[in-house]
C-alpha positions in Angstrom: 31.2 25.9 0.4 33.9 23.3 2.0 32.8 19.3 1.4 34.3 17.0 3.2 36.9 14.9 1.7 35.7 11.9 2.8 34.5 9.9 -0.3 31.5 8.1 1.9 29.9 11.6 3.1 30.3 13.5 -0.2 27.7 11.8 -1.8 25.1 12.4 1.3 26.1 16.6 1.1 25.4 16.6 -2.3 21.9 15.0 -1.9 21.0 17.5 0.6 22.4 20.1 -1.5 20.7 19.4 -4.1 17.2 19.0 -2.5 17.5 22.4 -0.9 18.0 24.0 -4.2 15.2 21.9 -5.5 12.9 23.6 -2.8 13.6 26.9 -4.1 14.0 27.1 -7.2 10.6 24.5 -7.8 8.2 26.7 -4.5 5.1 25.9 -4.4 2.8 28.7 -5.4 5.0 29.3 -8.6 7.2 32.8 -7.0 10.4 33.3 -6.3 11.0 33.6 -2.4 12.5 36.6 -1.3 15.0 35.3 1.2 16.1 38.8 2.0 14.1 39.5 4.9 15.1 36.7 6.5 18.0 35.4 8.7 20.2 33.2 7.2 19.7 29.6 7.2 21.3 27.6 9.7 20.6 24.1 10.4 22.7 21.3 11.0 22.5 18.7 8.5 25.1 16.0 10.3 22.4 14.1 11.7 20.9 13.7 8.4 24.0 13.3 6.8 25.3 10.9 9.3 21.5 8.5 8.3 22.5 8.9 4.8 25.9 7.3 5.3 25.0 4.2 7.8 22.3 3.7 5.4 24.7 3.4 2.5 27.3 1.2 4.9 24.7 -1.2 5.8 23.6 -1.4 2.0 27.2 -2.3 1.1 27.3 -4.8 3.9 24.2 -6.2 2.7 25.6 -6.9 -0.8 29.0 -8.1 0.4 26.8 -11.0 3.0 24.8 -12.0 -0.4 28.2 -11.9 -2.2 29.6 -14.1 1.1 26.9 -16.0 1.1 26.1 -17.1 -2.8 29.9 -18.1 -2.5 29.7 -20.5 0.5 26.7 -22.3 -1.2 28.8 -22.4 -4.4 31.5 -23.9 -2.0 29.4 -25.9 -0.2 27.8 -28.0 -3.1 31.3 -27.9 -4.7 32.8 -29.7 -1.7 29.3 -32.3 -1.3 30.0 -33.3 -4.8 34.0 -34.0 -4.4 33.0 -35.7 -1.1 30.4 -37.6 -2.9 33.0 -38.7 -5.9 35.4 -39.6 -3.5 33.4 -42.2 -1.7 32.3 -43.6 -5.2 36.0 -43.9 -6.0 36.9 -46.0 -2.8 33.9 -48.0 -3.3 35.3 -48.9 -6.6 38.9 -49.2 -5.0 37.1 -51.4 -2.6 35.6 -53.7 -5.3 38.7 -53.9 -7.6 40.6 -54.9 -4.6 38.1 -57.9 -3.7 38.6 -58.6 -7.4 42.1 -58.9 -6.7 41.8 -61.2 -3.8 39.7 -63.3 -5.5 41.8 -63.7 -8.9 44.8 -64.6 -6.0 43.0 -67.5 -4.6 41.7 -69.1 -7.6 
């Protein structure tokens, strides 16, 4: 059997590999099925395959936005509390220098 190379999709063939095999070998009443009599299987799985794979893109997406977005906050906050020192400091600046003046006119 050929499996695409493509590290994204290998994952989904193997899934549906695997639950095929689990239908046969675990049947329900307990027998093996005799496949013999029948035509062999065909169906086409890319559909399948194809959910499997935009379901696991948009789950990476989903972590990278919380990633994105936990790291913005952190940011965010970061820069609130330099803009919030930064006026304290030129408040002080402001204060010292009316000091000044007034230790010049006395």
């Amino acid at each position: 059997m050929l499996i695409t190379v493509l590290c994204s999709l290998r994952p989904q063939y193997y899934k549906v590999i695997e639950e095929c095999v689990s239908q046969v070998v675990l049947h329900r009443n307990g027998m093996d099925p005799d496949f013999g009599y029948r035509e062999r299987l065909d169906v086409d799985f890319t559909h399948l395959i194809d959910q499997c794979v935009d379901k696991a893109k948009v789950d990476e997406s989903e972590l990278k936005a919380a990633e994105f977005s936990k790291k913005f906050d952190e940011e965010f906050s970061a820069r609130q509390d330099a803009q919030a020192e930064s006026q304290k400091k030129e408040e002080k600046i402001k204060e010292l220098e009316g000091q000044i003046c007034n230790l010049k006119t006395q």
